[in-house]
C-alpha positions as CSV (number, residue, x, y, z in Angstrom):
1,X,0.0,0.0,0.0
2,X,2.5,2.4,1.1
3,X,4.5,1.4,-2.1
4,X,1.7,2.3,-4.3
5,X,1.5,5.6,-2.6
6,X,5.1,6.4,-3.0
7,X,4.4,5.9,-6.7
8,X,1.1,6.8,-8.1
9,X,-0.4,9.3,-5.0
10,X,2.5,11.7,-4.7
11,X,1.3,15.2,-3.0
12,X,1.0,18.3,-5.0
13,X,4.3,20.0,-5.7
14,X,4.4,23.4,-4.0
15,X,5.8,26.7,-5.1
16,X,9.3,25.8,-2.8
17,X,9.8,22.8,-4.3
18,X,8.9,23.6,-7.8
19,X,12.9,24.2,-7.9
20,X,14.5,22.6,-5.6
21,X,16.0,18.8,-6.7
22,X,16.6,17.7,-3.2
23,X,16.9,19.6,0.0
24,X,19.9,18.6,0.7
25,X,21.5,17.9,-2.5
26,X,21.7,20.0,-5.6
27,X,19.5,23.3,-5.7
28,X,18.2,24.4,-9.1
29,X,17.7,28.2,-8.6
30,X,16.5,30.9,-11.1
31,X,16.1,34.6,-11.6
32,X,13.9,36.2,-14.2
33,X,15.6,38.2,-16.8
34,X,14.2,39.0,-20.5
35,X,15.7,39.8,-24.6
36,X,14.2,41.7,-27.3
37,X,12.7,40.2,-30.2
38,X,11.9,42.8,-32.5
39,X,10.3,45.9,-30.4
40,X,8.9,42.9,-27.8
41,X,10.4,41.9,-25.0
42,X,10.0,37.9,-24.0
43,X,10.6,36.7,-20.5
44,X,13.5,34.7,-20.2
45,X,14.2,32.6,-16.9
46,X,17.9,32.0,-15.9
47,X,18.5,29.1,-14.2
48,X,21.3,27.5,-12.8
49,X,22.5,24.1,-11.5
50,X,26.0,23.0,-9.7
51,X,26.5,19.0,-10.1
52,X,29.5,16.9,-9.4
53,X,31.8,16.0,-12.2
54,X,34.6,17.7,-14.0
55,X,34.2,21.6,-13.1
56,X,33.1,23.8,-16.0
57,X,30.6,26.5,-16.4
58,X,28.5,26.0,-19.8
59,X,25.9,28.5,-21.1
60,X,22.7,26.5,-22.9
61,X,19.9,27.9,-24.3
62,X,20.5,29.6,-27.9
63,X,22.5,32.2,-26.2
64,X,24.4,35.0,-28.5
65,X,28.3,35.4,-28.7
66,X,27.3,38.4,-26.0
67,X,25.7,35.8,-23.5
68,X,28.6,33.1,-24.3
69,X,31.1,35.9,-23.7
70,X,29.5,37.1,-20.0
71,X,31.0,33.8,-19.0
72,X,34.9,35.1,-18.8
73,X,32.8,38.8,-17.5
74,X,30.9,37.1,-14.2
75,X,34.3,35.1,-13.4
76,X,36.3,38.1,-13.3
77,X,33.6,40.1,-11.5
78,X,33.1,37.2,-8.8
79,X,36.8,36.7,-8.5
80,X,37.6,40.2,-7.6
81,X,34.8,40.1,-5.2
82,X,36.3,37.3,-3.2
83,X,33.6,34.3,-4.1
84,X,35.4,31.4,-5.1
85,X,34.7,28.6,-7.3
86,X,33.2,25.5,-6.1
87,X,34.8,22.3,-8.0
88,X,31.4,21.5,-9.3
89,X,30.1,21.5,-13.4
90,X,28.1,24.9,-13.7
91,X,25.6,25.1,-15.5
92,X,23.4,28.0,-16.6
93,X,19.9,27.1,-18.8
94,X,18.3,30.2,-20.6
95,X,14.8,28.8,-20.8
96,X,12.5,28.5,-23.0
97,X,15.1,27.0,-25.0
98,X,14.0,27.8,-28.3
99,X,14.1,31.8,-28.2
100,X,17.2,33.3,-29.5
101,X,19.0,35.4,-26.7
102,X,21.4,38.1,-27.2
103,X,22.5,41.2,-25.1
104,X,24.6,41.8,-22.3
105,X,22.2,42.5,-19.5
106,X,22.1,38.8,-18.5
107,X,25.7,39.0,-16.8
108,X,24.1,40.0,-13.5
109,X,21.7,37.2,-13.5
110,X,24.2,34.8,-13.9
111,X,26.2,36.2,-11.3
112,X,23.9,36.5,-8.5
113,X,23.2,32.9,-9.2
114,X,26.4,32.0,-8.9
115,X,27.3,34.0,-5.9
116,X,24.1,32.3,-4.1
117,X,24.3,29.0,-5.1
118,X,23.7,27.4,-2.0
119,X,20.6,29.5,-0.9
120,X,16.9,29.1,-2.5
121,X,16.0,32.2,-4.4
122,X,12.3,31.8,-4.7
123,X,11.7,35.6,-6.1
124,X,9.1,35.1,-9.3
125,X,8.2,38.7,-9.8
126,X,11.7,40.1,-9.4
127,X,13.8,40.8,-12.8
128,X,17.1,40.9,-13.3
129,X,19.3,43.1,-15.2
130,X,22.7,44.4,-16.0
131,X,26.0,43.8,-17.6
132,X,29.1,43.7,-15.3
133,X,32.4,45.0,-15.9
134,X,35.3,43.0,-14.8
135,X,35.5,44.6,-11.8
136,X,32.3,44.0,-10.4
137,X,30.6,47.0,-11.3
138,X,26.7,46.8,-12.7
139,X,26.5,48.8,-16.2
140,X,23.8,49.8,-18.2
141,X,22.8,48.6,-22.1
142,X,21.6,50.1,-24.9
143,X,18.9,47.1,-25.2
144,X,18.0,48.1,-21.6
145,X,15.2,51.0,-21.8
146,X,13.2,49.2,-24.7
147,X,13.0,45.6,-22.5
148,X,11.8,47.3,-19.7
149,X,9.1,49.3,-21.5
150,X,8.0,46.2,-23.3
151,X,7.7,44.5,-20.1
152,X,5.7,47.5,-18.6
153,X,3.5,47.4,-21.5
154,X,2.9,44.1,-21.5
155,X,2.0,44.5,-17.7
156,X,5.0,41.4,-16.8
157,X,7.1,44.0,-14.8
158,X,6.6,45.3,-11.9
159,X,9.7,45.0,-10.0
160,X,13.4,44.9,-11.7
161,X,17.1,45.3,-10.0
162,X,18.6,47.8,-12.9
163,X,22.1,49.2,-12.8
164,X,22.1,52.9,-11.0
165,X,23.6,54.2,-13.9
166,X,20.6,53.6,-16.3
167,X,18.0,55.2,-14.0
168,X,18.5,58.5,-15.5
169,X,16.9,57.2,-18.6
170,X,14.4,54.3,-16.6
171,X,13.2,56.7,-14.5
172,X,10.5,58.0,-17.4
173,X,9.2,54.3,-16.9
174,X,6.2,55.4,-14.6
175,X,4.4,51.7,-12.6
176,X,7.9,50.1,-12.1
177,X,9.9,49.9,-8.5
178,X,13.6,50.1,-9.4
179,X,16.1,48.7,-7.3
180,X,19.3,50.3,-8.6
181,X,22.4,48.8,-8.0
182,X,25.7,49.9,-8.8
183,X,27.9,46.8,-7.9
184,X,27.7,43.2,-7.9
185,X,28.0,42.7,-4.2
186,X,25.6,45.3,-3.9
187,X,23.3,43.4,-5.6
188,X,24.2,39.9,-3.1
189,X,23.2,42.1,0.1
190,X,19.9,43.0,-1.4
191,X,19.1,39.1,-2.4
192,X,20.3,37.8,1.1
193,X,18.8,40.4,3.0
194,X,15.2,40.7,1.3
195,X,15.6,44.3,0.9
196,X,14.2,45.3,-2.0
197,X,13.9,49.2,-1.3
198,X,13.2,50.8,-4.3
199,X,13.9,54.1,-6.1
200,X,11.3,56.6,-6.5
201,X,12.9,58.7,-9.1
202,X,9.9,60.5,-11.1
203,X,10.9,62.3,-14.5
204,X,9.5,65.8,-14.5
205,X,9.5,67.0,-18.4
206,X,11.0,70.3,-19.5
207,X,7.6,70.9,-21.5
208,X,4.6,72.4,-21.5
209,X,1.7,70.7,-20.3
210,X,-1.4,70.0,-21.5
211,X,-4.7,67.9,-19.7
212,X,-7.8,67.3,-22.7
213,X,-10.2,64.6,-21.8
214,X,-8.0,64.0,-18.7
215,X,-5.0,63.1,-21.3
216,X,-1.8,64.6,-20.6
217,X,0.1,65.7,-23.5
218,X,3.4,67.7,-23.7
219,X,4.4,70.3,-25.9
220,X,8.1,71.8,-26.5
221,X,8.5,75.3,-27.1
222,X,11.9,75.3,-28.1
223,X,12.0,76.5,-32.0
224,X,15.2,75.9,-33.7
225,X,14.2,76.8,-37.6
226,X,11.3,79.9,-37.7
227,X,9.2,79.9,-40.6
228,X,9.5,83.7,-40.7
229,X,12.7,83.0,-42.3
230,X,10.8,81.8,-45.5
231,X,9.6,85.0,-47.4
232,X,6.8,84.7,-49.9
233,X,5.3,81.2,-50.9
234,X,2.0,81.7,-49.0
235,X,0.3,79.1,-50.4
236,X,3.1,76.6,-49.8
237,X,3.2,78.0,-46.2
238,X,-0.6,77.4,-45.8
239,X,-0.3,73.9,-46.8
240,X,2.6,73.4,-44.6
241,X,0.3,74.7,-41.4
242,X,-2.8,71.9,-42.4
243,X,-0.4,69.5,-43.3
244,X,1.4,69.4,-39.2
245,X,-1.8,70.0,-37.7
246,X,-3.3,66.8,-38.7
247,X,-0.4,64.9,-39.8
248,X,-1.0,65.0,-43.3
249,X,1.4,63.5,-46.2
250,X,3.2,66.4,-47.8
251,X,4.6,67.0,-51.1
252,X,6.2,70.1,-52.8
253,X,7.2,70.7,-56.4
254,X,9.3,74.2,-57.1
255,X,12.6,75.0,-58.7
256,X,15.8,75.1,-56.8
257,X,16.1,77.6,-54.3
258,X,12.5,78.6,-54.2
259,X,12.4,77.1,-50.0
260,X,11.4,73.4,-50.1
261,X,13.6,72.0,-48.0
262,X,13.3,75.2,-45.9
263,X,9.8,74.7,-45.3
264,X,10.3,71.0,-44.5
265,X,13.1,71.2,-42.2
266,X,10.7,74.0,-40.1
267,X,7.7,71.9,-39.5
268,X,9.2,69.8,-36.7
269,X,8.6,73.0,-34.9
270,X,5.0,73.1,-35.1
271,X,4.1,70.0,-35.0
272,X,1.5,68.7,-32.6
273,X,2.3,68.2,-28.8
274,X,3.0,64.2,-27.4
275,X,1.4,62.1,-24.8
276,X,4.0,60.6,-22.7
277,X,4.0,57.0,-24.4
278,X,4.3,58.5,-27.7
279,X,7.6,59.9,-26.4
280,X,8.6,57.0,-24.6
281,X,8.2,54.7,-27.8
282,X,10.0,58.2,-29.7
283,X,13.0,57.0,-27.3
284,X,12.6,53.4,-27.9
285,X,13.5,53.2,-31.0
286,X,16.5,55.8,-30.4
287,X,17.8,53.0,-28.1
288,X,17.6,50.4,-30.7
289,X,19.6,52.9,-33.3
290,X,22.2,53.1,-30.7
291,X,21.9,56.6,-29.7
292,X,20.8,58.2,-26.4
293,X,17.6,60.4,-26.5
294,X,16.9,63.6,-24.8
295,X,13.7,63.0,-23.8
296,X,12.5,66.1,-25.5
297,X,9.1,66.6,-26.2
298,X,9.9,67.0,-29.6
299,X,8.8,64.8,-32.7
300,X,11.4,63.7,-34.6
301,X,12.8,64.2,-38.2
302,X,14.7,61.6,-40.5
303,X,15.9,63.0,-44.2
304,X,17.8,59.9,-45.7
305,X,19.6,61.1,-48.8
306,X,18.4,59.4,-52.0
307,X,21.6,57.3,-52.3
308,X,21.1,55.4,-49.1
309,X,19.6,51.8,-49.5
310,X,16.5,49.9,-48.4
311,X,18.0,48.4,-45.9
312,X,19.2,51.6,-44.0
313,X,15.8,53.0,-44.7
314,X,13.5,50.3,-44.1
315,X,15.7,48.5,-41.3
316,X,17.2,44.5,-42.4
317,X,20.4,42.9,-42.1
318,X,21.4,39.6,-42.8
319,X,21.4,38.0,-39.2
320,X,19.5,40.6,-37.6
321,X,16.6,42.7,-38.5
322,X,18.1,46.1,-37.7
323,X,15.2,49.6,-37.3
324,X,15.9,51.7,-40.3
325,X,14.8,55.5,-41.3
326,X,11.3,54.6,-41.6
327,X,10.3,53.3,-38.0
328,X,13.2,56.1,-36.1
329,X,10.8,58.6,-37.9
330,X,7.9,57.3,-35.6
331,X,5.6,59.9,-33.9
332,X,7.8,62.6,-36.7
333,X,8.4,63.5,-39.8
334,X,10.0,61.8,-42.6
335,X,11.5,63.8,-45.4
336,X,12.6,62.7,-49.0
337,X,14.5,65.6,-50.8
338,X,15.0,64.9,-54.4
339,X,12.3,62.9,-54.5
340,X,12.7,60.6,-57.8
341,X,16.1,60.9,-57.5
342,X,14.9,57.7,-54.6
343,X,15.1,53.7,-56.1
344,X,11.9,53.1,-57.3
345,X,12.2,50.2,-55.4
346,X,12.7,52.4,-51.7
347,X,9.4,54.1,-53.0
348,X,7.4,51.2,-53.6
349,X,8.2,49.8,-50.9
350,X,6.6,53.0,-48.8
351,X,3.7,52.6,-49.4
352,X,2.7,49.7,-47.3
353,X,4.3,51.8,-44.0
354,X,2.0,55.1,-45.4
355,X,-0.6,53.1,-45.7
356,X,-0.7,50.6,-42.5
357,X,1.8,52.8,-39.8
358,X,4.1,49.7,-39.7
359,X,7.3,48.1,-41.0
360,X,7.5,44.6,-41.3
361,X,11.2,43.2,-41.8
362,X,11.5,39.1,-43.2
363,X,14.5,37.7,-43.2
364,X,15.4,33.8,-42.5
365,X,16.9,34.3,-39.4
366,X,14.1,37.2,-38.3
367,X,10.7,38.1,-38.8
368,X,10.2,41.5,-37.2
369,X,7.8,44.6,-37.5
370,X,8.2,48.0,-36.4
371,X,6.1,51.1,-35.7
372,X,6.1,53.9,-37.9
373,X,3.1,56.0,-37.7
374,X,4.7,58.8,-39.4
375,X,4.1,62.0,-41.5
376,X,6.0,62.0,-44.7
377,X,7.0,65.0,-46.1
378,X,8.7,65.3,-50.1
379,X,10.4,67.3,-52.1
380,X,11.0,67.4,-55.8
381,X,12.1,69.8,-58.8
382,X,10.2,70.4,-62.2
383,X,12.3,68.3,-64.0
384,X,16.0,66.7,-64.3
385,X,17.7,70.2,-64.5
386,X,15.2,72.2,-62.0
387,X,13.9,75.2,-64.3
388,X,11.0,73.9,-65.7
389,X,8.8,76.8,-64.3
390,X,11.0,79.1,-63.9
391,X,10.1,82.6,-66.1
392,X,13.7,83.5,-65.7
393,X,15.9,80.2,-66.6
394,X,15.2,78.1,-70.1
395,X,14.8,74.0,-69.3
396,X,17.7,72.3,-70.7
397,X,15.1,69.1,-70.6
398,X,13.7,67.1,-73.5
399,X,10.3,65.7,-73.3
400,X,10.7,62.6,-72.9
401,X,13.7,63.4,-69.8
402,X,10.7,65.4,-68.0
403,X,8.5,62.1,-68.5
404,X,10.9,59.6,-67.7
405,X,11.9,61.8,-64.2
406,X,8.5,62.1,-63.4
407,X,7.6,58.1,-64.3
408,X,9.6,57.2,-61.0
409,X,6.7,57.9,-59.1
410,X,3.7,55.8,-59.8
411,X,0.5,56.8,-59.3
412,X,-0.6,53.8,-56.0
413,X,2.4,56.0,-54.5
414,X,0.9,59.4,-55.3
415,X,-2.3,58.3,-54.2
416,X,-0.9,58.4,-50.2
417,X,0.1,62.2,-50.2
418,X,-2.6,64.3,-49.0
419,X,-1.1,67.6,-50.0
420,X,0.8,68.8,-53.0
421,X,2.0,72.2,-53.6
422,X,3.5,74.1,-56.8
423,X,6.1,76.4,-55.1
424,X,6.5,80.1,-56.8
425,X,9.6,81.5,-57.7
426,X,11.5,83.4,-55.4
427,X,11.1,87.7,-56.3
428,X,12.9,90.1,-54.4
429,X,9.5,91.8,-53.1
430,X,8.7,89.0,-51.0
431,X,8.3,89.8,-47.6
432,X,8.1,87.3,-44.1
433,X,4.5,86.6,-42.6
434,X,4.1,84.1,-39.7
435,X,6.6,83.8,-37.4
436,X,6.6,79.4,-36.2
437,X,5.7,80.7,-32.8
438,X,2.0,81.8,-34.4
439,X,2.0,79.1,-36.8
440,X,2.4,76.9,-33.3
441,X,-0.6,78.4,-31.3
442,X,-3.2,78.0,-34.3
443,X,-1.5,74.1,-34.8
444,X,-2.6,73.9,-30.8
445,X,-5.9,75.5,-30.7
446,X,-6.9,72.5,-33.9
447,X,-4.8,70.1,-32.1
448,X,-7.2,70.4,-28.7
449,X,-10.8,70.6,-31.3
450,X,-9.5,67.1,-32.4
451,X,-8.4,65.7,-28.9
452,X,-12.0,67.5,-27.3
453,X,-13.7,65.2,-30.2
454,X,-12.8,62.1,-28.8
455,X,-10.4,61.4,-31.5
456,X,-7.1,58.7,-31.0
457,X,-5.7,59.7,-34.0
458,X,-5.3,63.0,-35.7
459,X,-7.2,63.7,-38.7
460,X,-4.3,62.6,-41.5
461,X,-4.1,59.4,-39.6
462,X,-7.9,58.6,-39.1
463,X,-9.0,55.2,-40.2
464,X,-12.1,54.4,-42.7
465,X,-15.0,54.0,-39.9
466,X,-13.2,56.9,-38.1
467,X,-13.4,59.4,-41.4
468,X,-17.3,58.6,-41.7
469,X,-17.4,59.5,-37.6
470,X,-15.4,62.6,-37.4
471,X,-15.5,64.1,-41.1
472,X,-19.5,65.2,-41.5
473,X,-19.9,67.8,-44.5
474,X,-22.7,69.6,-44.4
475,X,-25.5,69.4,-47.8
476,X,-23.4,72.4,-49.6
477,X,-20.7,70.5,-49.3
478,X,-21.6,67.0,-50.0
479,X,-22.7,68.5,-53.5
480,X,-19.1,69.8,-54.0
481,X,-17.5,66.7,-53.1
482,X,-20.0,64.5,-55.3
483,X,-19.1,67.1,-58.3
484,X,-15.4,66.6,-57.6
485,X,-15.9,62.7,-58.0
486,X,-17.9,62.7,-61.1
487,X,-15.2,65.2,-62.6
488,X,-11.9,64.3,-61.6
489,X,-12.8,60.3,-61.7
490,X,-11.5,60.7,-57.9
491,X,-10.5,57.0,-56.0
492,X,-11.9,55.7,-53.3
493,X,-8.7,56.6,-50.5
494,X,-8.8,60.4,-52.6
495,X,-12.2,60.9,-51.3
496,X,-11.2,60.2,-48.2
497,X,-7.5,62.0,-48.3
498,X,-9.7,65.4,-49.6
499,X,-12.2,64.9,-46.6
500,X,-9.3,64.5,-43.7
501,X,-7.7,67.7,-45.2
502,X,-11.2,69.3,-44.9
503,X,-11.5,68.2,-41.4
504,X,-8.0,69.9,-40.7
505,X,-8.8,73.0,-42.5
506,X,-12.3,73.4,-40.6
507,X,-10.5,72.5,-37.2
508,X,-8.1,75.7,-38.0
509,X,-11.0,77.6,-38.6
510,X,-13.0,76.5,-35.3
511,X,-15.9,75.0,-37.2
512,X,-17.6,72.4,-35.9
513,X,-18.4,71.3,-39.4
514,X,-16.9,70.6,-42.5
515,X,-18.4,73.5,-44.9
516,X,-18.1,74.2,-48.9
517,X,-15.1,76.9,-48.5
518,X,-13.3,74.1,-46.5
519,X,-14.0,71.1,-48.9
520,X,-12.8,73.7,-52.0
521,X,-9.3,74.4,-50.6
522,X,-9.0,70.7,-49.5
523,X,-9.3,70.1,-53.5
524,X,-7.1,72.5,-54.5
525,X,-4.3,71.2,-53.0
526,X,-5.2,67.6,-54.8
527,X,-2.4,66.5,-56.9
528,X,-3.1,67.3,-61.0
């Protein structure tokens, strides 16, 4: 009876011994760490076991050259902290087994394990993180501030021990309690001891602020370009102002010289203010470029000369799917100067991230997808020598050259900018107008009508059941639009680009509707 017991009726295993072999044998012990794959971050537990044989200390688990290397790292760091090596076979499981690891934050993981391998470390909701230098030290990563946020997002994290160093930047992380450490046997005394006080750092933004529907959103007034520095072009200046206020696609077409790429490079200025996770994921992907962000509540600009390739645009690489121009522009502005002077194969290849807000990256080794809920902004000349409609300068082109040029860009392309523009040319009697600062406060007053309306989205961004909601013409206007169709043989996502701009035009007006005036000026600034 008691033999049958002993095999078929054992009791329940409990949360204690869930990872413990034997009491008084070998202890399996874990901590929780996590890696990136893609923009999300997947839990990762470290385990680790010491058994008799010959000593090593192995790594398994589809670890990366990084984790391989943090081998020779925690020795060093362990030796110069006076631990010393049992003469026992190591061994350290990264589990689940079949998820690719890579980065350098799981030195401290392995460490602490190590260093406490003859204690039970039953902490499930702690993470983990940090690399060590050979001294012992805890460093920060660049791969750091995107896992955590991930984690956050995905509501898995609540507690972490992060190196001190990175809390200038994890500190933005609202919902977390940091430990921050700052050495490996720093990190020991908080395991043994149970102290897990943590650091109540809050952020405080160097922004205005600004509550709508009980949303907080921040705005930068820091102006580096003014558009009072562009004289003349008021109609390429208007455009400009509809174009940041809802986030619409922008194209202009004007000789050289005549202030495209002035225009272009002044918009980040006025663009519409950020909620705090739009700025967070703005930072994100800064990480996973390899640069540090300012945390400025700033939308950002990328303008990728037309040389560079699809991979540095669109993000790739051969082992690992890299973030390119397209998904760093997030939350911003992307500008292509010299338009057709692009690969028709870079401009093709736009239109699924214009169209759906995301980049999707397939490789063999990596299937990955990247936000990029972006504004794009272009720029182009007449033709291949630039002086097509200039009064002053005779065209050197042929025909057929103008043709061929303008051929790059093919009309499913076309059909995703909202706004296009003819610039003038430049006269001497051109005087400045609106100062960015003004452009700015009539960007905000439209920016709040489309928050107070219960919009998630501004109006270049709005989705199909979300146009029908938000974009109501009234009759006067429903004629005009009808006309327009019948006339210009306008598609189905032109209808809808001509009544987003309307929207935006009537939000900088204050109207509550979209009226005939509005809807006429939205069509004038349909491509021809």
């Amino acid at each position: 009876m008691s033999q049958n017991n002993h095999s078929g009726n054992l009791p329940p295993k409990t949360k204690m011994s869930k990872r413990a072999v034997s009491k008084k044998k070998n202890i399996v012990n874990y901590l929780t760490c996590a890696t990136l794959d893609g923009l999300s971050a997947k839990t990762i537990e470290v385990e680790a076991t010491f058994t008799k044989g010959l000593p090593g200390f192995s790594v398994v688990g589809l670890a990366s050259s990084d984790i391989q290397e943090a081998k020779e790292r925690v020795k060093s760091a362990l030796l110069t902290n006076d631990f010393v090596f049992p003469p026992l076979k190591i061994t350290i499981n990264l589990s689940p087994s079949d998820i690719k690891k890579s980065g350098t934050h799981f030195d401290l993981s392995i460490a602490l394990l190590n260093a406490l391998h003859k204690e039970e470390i039953l902490e499930e909701e702690l993470f983990v993180f940090g690399e060590l230098g050979l001294d012992g030290k805890v460093k920060s990563s660049s791969t750091l501030f995107p896992i955590i946020l991930s984690l956050k997002e995905q509501g898995l994290l609540t507690r972490a021990i992060v190196p001190k160093v990175a809390m200038e930047h994890l500190s933005h992380i609202a919902g977390v309690e940091f430990i921050a450490v700052e050495s490996l046997s720093e990190a020991i005394e908080i395991l043994k001891s149970k102290d897990f006080k943590a650091s109540t750092t809050k952020f405080e933004y160097q922004a205005n602020s600004i509550t709508i529907n009980e949303q907080t959103f921040y705005d930068c007034k820091e102006i580096e370009a003014d558009f009072s520095d562009v004289k003349g072009q008021s109609v390429a200046k208007r455009a400009a102002l509809i174009s940041a206020t809802g986030m619409h696609n922008f194209m202009m077409e004007g000789n050289p010289g005549c202030g495209k790429s002035m225009i272009a490079k002044r918009l980040k200025d006025i663009l519409p203010p950020l909620l705090e996770k739009e700025m967070l994921s703005i930072a994100k992907h800064q990480f996973l470029e390899g640069t540090i962000p300012n945390f400025k509540a700033k939308r950002p600009m990328r303008s990728p000369h037309h040389t560079a390739t699809s991979a540095s645009i669109f993000g790739g690489g051969s082992h690992k799917a890299r973030i390119g121009e397209v998904a760093l522009a997030h939350n911003g502005i992307l500008f292509f100067d010299e338009l057709p002077h692009f690969s028709k194969n870079i401009l093709e290849a736009l239109r699924e991230p214009l169209q759906d807000k995301r980049v999707n990256i397939s490789r063999v080794n990596a299937k990955v997808q990247y936000e990029a809920d972006l504004m794009f902004v272009a720029a182009m000349n007449p033709c291949p020598c630039g002086n097509a409609l200039s009064k002053k300068k005779s065209c050197r082109c042929s025909e057929q050259e103008i043709k061929r040029y303008k051929n790059r860009l093919s009309d499913p392309f076309l059909d995703r900018i909202d706004l296009f523009v003819v610039m003038q040319e430049v006269n001497m009697s051109d005087k400045m107008d609106y100062s960015s600062k003004e452009l700015k406060l009539i960007v905000n007053t439209a920016f709040k009508a489309q928050i107070r309306r219960g919009q998630s989205s501004l109006n270049g961004k709005l989705n199909e059941h979300e146009i029908e909601k938000f974009c109501s013409l009234n009759k006067e206007a429903q004629k005009v639009l009808f006309s327009a169709t019948e006339r210009f043989a306008l598609s189905h996502r032109s209808i809808n680009s001509i009544k987003k701009v309307a929207r935006t035009i009537a939000d900088i007006e204050q109207s509550i509707e979209i009226e005939k005036r509005h809807l006429l000026e939205a069509l004038s600034y349909r491509r021809r």
